[in-house]
C-alpha positions as CSV (number, residue, x, y, z in Angstrom):
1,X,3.3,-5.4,28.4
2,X,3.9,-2.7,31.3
3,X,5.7,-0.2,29.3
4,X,3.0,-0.2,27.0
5,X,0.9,0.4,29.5
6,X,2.9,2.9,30.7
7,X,3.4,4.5,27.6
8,X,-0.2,4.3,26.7
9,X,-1.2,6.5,30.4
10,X,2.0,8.8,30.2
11,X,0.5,9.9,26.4
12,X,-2.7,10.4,27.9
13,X,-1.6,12.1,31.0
14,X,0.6,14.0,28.7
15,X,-2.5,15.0,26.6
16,X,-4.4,16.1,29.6
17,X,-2.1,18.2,30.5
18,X,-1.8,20.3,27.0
19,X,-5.4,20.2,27.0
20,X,-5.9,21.8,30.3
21,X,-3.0,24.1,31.0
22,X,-2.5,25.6,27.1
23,X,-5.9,24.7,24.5
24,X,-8.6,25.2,26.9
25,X,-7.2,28.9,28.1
26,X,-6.8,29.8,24.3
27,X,-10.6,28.1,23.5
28,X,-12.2,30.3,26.7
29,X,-10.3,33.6,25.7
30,X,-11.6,33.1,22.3
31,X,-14.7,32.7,23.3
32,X,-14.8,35.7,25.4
33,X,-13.4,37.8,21.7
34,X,-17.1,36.4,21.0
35,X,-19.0,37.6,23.6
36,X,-17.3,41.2,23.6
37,X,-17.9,41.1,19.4
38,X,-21.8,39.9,19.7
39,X,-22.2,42.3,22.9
40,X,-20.7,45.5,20.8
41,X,-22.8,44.6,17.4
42,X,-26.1,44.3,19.4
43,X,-25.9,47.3,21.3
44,X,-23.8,49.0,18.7
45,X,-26.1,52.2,18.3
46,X,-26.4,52.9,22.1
47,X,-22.2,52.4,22.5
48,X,-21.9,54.8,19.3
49,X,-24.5,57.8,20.9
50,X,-23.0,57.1,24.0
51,X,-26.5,56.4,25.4
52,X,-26.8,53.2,27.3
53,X,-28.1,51.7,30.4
54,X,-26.2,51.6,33.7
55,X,-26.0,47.9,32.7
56,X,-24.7,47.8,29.6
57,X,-22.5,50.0,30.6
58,X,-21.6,47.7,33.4
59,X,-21.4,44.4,31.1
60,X,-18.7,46.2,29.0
61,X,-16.7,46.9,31.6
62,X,-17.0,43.3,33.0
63,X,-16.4,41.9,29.3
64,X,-13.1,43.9,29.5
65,X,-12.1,43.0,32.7
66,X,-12.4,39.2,31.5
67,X,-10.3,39.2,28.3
68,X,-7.6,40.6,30.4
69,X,-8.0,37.9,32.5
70,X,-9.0,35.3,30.2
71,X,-5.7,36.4,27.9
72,X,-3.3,36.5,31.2
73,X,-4.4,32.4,32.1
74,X,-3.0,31.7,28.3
75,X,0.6,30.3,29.4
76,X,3.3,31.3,26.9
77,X,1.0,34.0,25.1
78,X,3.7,35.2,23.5
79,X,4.6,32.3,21.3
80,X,0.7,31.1,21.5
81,X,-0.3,34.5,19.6
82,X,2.3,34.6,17.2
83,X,1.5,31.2,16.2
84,X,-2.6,31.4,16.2
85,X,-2.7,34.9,15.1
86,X,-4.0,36.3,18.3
87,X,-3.6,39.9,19.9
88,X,-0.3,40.5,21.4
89,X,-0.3,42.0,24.9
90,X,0.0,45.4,24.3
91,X,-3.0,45.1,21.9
92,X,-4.7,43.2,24.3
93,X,-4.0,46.0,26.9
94,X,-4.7,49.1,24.3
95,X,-7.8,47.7,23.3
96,X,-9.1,47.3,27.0
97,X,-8.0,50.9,28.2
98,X,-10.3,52.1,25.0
99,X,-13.2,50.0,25.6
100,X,-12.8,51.2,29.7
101,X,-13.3,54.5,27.9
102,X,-16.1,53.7,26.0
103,X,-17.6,52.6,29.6
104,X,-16.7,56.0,31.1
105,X,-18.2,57.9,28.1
106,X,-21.5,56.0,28.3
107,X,-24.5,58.0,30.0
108,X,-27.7,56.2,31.1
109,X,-30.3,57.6,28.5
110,X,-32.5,58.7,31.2
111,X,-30.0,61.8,32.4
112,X,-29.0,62.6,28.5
113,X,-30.1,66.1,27.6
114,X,-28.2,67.2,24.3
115,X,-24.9,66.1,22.6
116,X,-22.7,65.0,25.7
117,X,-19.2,65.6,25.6
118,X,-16.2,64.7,27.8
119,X,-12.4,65.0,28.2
120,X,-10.8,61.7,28.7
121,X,-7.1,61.7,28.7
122,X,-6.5,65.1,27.5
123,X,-9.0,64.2,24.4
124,X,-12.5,65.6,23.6
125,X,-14.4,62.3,23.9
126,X,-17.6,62.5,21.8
127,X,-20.0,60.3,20.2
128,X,-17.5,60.3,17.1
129,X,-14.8,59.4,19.0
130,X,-16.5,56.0,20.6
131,X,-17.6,54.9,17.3
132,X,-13.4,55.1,15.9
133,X,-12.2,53.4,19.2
134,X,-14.8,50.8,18.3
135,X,-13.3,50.4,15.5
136,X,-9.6,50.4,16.7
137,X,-10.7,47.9,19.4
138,X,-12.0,45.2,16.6
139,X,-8.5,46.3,14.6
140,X,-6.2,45.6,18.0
141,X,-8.6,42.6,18.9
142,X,-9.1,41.4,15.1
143,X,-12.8,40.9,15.6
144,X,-16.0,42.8,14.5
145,X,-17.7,44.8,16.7
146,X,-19.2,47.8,14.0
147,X,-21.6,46.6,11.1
């Protein structure tokens, strides 16, 4: 009768503990591949003009900062993303360096006065250029963020 009781909590420690440490990480960073897909698609034409307000400029960079952080409290990410077909960590980090330029190339609307134009990482960064790192972003982070 005690082993079975000890069997019984050790399974459900056990359980607890796989829960905790490894599904829930995996569950939250998901949900955070959410947010930054459902923030990207509703603001989608300011982020492509590169015309936005200081704070969705802010919230993009915040929503980057997070999946970093999010994907770095997955433990064994490596195996994990092989086996559930997530992002591997150079993705992961590729993607976020483009959206951090996405951030910088956003101008609040209100101090826009023509086609606006800068050089990010040796690169002419335009309004065309935002709208294919978008699209390299959903590629790395295999989610939508264009229509």
């Amino acid at each position: 009768m005690f082993a079975t009781v000890l069997a019984g909590v050790t399974v459900f420690v056990l359980g607890q503990f796989i829960l905790k440490l490894v599904l829930e990480p995996i569950v939250s960073l998901k949900e955070q591949l959410g947010l930054l897909s459902a923030f990207c698609l509703r603001h989608q034409a300011m982020l492509t003009n590169t015309n936005a307000t200081p704070q969705i400029r802010d919230e993009l960079r915040s929503l980057t900062g997070l999946i970093v952080a999010k994907r770095r409290a997955v433990p064994f990410y490596k195996i994990v993303a092989r086996i559930l077909n997530l992002p591997n960590e150079r993705e992961v980090s590729k993607a976020c360096h483009l959206l951090n330029k996405i951030g910088y190339a956003i101008v609040p609307y209100k101090q826009k006065f023509g086609p606006i134009v800068h050089e990010i990482d040796g690169e002419i960064y335009d309004a065309f250029q935002v709208a294919r790192d978008l699209d390299k972003v959903g590629e790395l982070l295999k989610v939508n963020l264009r229509y």
